[in-house]
C-alpha positions as CSV (number, residue, x, y, z in Angstrom):
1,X,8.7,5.7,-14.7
2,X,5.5,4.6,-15.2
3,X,2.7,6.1,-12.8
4,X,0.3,2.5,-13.3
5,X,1.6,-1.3,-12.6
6,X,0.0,-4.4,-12.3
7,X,-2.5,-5.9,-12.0
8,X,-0.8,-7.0,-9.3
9,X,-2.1,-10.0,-6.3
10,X,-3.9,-8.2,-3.4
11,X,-4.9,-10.2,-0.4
12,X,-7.8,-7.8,-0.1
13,X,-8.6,-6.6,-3.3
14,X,-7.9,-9.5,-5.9
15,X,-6.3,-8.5,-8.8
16,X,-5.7,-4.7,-8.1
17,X,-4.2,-2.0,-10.7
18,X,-2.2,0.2,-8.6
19,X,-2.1,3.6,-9.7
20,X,0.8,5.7,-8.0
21,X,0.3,9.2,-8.0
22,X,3.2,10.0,-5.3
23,X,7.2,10.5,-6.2
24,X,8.9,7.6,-4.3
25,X,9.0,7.5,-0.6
26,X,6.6,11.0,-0.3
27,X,4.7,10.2,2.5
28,X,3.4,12.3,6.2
29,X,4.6,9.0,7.9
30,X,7.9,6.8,8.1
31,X,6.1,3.3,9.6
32,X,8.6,0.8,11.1
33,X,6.7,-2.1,8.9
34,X,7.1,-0.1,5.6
35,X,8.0,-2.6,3.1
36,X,9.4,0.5,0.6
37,X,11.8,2.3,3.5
38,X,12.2,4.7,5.3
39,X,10.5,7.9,4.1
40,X,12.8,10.3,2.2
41,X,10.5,13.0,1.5
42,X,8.2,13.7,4.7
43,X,5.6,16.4,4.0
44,X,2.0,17.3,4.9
45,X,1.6,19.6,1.7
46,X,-0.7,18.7,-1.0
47,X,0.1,19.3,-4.2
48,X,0.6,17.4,-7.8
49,X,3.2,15.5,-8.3
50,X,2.7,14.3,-11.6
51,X,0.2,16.0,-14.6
52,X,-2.9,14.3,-13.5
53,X,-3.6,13.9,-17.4
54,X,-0.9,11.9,-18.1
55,X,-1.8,9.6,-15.0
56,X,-5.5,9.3,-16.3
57,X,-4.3,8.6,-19.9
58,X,-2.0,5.7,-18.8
59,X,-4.9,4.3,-16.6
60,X,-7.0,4.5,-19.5
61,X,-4.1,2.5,-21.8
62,X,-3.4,0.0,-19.1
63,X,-7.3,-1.0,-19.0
64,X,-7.7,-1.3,-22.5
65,X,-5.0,-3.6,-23.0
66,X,-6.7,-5.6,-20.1
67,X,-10.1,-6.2,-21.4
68,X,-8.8,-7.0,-24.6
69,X,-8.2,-10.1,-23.1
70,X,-10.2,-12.6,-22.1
71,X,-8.5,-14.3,-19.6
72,X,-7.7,-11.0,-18.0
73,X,-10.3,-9.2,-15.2
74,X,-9.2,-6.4,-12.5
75,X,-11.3,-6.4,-9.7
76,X,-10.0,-2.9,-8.1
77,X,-8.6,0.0,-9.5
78,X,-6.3,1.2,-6.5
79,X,-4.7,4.4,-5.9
80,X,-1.8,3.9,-3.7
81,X,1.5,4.1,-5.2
82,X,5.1,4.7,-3.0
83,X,3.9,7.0,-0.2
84,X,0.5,8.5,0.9
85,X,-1.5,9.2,-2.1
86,X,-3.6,11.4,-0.6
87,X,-1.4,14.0,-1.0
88,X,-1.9,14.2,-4.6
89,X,-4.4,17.3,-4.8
90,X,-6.1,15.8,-7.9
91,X,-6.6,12.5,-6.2
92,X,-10.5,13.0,-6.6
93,X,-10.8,14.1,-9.9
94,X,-8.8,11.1,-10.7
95,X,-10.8,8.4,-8.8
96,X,-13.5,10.3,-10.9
97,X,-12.7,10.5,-14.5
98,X,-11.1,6.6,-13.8
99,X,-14.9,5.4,-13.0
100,X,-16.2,7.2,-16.4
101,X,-13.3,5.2,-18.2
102,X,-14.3,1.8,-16.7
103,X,-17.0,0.1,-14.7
104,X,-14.3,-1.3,-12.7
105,X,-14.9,-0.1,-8.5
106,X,-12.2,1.9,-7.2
107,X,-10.0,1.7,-4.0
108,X,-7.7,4.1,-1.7
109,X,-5.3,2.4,0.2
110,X,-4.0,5.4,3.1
111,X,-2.8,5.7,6.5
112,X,-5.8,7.9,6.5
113,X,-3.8,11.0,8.4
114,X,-5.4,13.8,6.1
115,X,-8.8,12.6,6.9
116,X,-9.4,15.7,9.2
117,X,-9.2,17.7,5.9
118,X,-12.3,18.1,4.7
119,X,-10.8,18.2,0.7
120,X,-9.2,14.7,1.9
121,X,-12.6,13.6,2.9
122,X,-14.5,15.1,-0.2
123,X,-12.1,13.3,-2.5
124,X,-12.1,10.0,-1.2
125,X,-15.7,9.7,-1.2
126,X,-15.8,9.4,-4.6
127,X,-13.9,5.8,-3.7
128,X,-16.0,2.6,-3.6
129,X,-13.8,1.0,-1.0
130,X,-11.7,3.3,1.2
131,X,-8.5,1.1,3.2
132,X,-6.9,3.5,6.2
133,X,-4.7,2.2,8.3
134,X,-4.9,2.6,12.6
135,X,-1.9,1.2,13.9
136,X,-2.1,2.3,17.0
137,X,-4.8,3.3,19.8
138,X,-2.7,6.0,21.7
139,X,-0.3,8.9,20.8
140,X,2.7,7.1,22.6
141,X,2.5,3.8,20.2
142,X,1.0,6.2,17.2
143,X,4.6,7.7,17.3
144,X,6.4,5.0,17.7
145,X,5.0,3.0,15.2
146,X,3.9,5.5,12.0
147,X,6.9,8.3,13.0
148,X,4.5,10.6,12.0
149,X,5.5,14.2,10.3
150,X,5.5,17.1,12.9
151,X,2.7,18.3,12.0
152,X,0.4,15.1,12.6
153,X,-1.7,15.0,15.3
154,X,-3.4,11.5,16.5
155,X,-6.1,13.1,17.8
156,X,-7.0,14.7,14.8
157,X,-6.4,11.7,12.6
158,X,-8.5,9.5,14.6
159,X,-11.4,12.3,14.7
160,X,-10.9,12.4,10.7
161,X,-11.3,9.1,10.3
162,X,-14.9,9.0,12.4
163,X,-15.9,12.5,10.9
164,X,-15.1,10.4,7.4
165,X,-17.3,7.5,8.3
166,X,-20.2,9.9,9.0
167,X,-20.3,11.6,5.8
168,X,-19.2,8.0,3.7
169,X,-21.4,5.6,2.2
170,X,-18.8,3.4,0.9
171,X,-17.2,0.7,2.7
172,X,-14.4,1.4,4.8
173,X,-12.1,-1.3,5.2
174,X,-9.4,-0.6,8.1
175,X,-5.8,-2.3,8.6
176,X,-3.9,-3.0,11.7
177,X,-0.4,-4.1,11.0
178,X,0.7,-5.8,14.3
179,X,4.5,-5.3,15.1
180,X,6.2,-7.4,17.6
181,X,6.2,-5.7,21.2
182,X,5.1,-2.5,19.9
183,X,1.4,-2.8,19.5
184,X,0.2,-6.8,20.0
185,X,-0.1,-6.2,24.2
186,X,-3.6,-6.8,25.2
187,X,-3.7,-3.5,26.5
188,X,-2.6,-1.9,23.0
189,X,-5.1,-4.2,21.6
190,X,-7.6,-2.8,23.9
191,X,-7.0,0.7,23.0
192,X,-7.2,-0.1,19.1
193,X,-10.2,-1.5,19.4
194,X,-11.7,1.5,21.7
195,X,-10.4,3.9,18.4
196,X,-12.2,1.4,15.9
197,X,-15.8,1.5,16.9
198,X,-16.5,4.9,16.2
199,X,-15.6,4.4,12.5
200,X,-17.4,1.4,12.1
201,X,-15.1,0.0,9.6
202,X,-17.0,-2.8,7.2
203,X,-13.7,-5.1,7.7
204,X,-10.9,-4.6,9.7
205,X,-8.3,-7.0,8.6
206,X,-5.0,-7.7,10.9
207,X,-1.8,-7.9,8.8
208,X,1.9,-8.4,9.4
209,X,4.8,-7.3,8.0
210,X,5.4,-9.9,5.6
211,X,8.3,-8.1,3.6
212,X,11.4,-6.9,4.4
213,X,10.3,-3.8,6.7
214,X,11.8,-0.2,6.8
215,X,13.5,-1.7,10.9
216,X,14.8,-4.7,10.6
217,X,13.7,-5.5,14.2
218,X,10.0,-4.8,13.0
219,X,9.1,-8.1,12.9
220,X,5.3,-9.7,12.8
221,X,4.2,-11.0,16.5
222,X,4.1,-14.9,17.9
223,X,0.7,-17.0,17.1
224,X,0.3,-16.2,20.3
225,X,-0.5,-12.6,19.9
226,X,-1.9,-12.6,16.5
227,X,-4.8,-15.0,17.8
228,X,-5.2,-12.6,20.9
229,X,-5.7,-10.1,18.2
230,X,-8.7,-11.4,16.6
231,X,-10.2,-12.2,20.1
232,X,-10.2,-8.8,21.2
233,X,-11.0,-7.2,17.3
234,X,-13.7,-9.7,16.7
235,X,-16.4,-7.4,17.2
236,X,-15.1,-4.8,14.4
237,X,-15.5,-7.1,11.7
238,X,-11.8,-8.6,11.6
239,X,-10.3,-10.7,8.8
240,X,-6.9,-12.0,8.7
241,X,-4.7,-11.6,6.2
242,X,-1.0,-12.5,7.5
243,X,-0.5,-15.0,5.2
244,X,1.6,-14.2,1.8
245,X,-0.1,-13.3,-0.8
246,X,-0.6,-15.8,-3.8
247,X,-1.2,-14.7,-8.0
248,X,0.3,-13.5,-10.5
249,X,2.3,-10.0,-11.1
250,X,1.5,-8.6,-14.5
251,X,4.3,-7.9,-16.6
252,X,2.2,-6.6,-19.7
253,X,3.8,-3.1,-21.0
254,X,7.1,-3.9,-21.1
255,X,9.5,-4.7,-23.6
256,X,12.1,-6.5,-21.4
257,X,12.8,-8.2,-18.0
258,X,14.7,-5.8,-16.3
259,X,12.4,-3.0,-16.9
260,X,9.5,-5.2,-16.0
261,X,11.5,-6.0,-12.8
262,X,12.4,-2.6,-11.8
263,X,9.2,-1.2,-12.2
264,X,7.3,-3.6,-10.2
265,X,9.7,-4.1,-7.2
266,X,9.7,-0.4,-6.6
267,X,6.2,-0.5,-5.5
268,X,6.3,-4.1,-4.5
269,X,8.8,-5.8,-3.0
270,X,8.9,-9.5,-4.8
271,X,9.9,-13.1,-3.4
272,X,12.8,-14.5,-6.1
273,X,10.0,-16.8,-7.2
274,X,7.6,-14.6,-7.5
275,X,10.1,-12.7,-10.0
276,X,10.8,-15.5,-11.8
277,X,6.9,-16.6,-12.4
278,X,6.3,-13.0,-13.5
279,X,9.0,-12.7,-16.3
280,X,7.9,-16.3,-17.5
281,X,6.2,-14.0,-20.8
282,X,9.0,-13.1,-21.7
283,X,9.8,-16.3,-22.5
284,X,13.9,-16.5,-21.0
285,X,15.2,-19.2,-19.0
286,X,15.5,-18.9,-14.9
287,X,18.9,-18.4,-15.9
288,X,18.3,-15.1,-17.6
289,X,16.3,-14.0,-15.1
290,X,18.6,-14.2,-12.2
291,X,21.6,-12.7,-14.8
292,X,19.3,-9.8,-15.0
293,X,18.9,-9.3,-11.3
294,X,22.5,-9.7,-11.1
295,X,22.9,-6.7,-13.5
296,X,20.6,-4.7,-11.7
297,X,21.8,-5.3,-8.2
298,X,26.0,-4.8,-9.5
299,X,24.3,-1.0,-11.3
300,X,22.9,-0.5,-7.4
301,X,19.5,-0.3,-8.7
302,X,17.7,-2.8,-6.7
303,X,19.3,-5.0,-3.8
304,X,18.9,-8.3,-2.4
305,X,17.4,-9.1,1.4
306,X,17.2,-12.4,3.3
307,X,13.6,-12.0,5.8
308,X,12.0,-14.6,7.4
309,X,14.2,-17.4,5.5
310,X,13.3,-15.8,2.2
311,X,14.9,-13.7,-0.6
312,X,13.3,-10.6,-1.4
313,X,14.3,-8.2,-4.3
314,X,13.8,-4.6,-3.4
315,X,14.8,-1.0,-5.1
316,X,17.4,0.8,-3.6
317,X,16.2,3.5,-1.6
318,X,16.5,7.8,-2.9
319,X,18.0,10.3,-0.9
320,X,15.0,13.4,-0.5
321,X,14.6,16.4,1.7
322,X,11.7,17.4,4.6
323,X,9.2,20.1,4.8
């Protein structure tokens, strides 16, 4: 499996190569939003999950068969992956060597949770733009909301995240996903907003769950609330970004549909027409393309999910252990 996809359409980042240095679901949190599962692997352990050489020589493929063309441009290269990349150890030397490669700015997108680890912090601020996420402004919603791993304290994540902006001079651009009676109260709003000041974030940009989530009760709040948001977050630099996303998925690299498919939808969940635009390269009729999600879905590799009146393709979720 391929360690590097994309470019794929980022509501933040424009056209982002994602670079996935984390085994499939390996992450110190199992959100109610997440749009890949539940987590099957919980840990807190850094280590390498992949030979970081191998990841920095596919980077280095994937961006020379970008800028060999001319209508092609990435605007981030993003490490983020299927779980919490910053629990690859050699995240740093990574985001590194991928800046001597290209003059293309880097980006981490994390819950931020290892951010009281000062190797965490070291390592990310070799990062242009650094994305952690804050959920939540007490320990009650923290645990309701991100699940955390045993070993997660919110105290300590919050303190890692202001420690972080202190010693950063990158941009730090901060994500609250909003879930429906869980965190869009004014007073949870309130308490957000008391965690955010201290890091200072550049942006903080309010998001929904706008794929299937990991609950299906996690749904995105009313107008209502989402407006009530950005009343109370206005002074921490909010953007909105609860509309879909809109651009192209890459496809370049493959050599057929369904590989192109599976590869993509494990990191991204896809719209049906947003698979069908994709595979248009190939040059195969709609018909094709949905013959080949049939195949795929009848092997049990990917399945089909009906969310907010839409159909969303997603891969079928590993069974893993906990430490």
């Amino acid at each position: 499996m391929k360690k590097v996809y994309g470019p794929v359409p980022s509501r933040r980042l424009g056209r982002s190569l994602g670079v996935g240095p984390i085994p499939f679901k390996t992450c110190d949190y199992s959100c109610v939003y997440c749009q890949l599962g539940r987590t099957t692997h919980m840990t807190i352990q850094r280590k390498d999950f992949f030979p970081p050489e191998e990841m920095l020589n596919e980077i280095r493929r994937v961006i020379e068969v970008e800028s060999s063309h001319s209508h092609s441009k990435i605007d981030f290269v993003t490490f983020v992956g299927e779980g919490e990349p910053t629990l690859c150890k050699s995240l740093g030397w990574l985001i590194r060597k991928t800046k001597e490669i290209a003059d293309i700015p880097t980006a981490v997108d994390t819950n931020g949770s290892l951010l009281y680890r000062e190797d965490v912090r070291n390592d990310l601020s070799q990062a242009d733009v650094v994305m952690p996420s804050l959920d939540a402004g007490t320990a009650e919603t923290f645990r309701r909301i991100n699940r955390p791993h045993r070993g997660i304290d919110f105290e300590a994540v919050v303190e890692g995240m202001e420690k972080f902006r202190q010693e950063y001079d990158g941009e730090i651009w901060a994500e609250v996903m909003l879930v429906k009676g869980l965190n869009d109260s004014e007073e949870e709003l309130e308490a957000i907003k008391s965690r955010l000041r201290p890091i200072e974030p550049n942006r903080t940009y309010i998001n929904v769950p706008i794929r299937p989530p990991a609950e299906p009760w996690a749904v995105p709040p009313d107008k209502e609330s989402i407006a009530l948001a950005h009343a109370i977050l206005s002074d921490v630099n909010v953007v909105d970004i609860t509309a879909e996303e809109t651009g192209e998925f890459s496809a370049e690299g493959f050599t057929n549909p369904e590989d192109a498919i599976l590869a993509i939808i494990r990191r991204h969940p896809m719209r049906e027409e947003q698979v069908i635009d994709t595979l248009k390269k190939f040059e195969v009729e709609e018909r094709e393309v949905h013959d080949s999600l049939t195949r795929l879905e009848e092997s049990g590799k990917i399945k089909k999910v009906k969310y907010r009146e839409k159909i969303f393709w997603l891969t079928m979720e590993e069974k893993r252990g906990h430490d």
